[in-house]
C-alpha positions in Angstrom: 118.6 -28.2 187.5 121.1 -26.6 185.2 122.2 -27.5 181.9 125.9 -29.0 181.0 127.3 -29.0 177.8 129.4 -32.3 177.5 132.1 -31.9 174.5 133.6 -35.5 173.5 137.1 -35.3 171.8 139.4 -38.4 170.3 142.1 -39.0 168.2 140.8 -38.4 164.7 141.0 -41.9 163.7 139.8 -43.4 166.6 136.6 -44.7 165.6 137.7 -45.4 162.0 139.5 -48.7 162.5 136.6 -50.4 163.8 135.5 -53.7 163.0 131.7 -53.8 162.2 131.2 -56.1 164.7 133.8 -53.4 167.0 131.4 -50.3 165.6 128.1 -52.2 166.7 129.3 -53.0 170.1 130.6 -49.1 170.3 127.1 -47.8 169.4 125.3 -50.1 171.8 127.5 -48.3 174.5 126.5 -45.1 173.8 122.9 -45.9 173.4 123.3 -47.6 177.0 125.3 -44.9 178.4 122.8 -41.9 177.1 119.9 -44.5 177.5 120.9 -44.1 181.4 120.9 -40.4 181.6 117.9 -40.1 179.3 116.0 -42.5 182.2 116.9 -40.4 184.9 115.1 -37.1 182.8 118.9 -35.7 182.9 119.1 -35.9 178.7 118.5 -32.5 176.7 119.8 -33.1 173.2 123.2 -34.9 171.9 124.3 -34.9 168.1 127.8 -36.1 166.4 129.5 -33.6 164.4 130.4 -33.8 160.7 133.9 -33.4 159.1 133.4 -30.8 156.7 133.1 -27.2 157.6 134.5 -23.4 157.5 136.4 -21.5 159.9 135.8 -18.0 160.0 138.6 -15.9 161.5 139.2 -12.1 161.8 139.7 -9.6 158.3 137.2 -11.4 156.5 139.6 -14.4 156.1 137.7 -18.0 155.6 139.7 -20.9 155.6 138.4 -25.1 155.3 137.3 -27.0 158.2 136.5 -27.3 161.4 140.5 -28.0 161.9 142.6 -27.2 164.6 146.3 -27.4 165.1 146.0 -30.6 167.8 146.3 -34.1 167.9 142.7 -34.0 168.8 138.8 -33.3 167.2 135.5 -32.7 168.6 133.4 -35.5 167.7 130.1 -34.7 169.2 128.1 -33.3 172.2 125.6 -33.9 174.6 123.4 -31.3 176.9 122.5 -32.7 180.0 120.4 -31.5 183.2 122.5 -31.9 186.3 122.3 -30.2 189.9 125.7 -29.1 189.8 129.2 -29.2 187.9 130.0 -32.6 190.3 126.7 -34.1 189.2 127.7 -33.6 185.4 131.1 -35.1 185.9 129.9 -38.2 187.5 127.4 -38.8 184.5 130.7 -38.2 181.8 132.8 -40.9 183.9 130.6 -43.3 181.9 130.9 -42.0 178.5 132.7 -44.3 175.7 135.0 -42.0 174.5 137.2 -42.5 177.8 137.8 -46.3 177.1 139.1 -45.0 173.6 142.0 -42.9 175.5 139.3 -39.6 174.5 138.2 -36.9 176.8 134.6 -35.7 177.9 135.0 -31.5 178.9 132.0 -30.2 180.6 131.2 -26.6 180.5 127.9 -24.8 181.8 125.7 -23.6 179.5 124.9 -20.1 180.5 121.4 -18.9 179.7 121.1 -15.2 177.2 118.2 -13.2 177.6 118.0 -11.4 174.7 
């Protein structure tokens, strides 16, 4: 098996304007929807991302935050096992962030032997 790298993006406010009732139903989903990958021995690791940050760019210049000039942020990630690149996109069909209007991009996660 190889390991995918599953990005999650949304709309900056998307998860803000939830109910609690809205934000407990949300969270179930994802704890069903990793709950599923994690029972078929697929799950690696999966964390959400905080909104604070730095940027560092080239000639020593630091700027705030993780921000980026697009309608969109990263939100979180998940690594899963998969036996190919098809396998990894069949698993992200499922992910909340879809029924949201997000977007899941899966990239491989190549190994370094250092």
């Amino acid at each position: 098996m190889k390991e995918f790298m599953m990005i999650f993006r949304s709309e900056p406010n998307a998860w803000g304007n939830l109910s609690p009732e809205q934000m407990q139903a949300s969270t179930k989903k994802w704890q069903d929807w990793i709950g599923g990958i994690a029972a078929q021995e697929k799950f690696v690791s999966t964390n959400r991302l905080g909104f604070s940050g730095k940027t560092i760019k080239p000639n020593d210049v630091t700027i705030d935050g993780p921000y980026a000039e697009l309608k969109e942020i990263v939100g979180g990630y998940m690594v899963v096992k998969a036996k190919n690149l098809e396998d990894a996109v069949q698993m992200a069909k499922g992910c909340p962030t879809i029924s949201i209007g997000g977007s899941v991009e899966i990239r491989d996660v190549m190994e370094i032997n250092l």
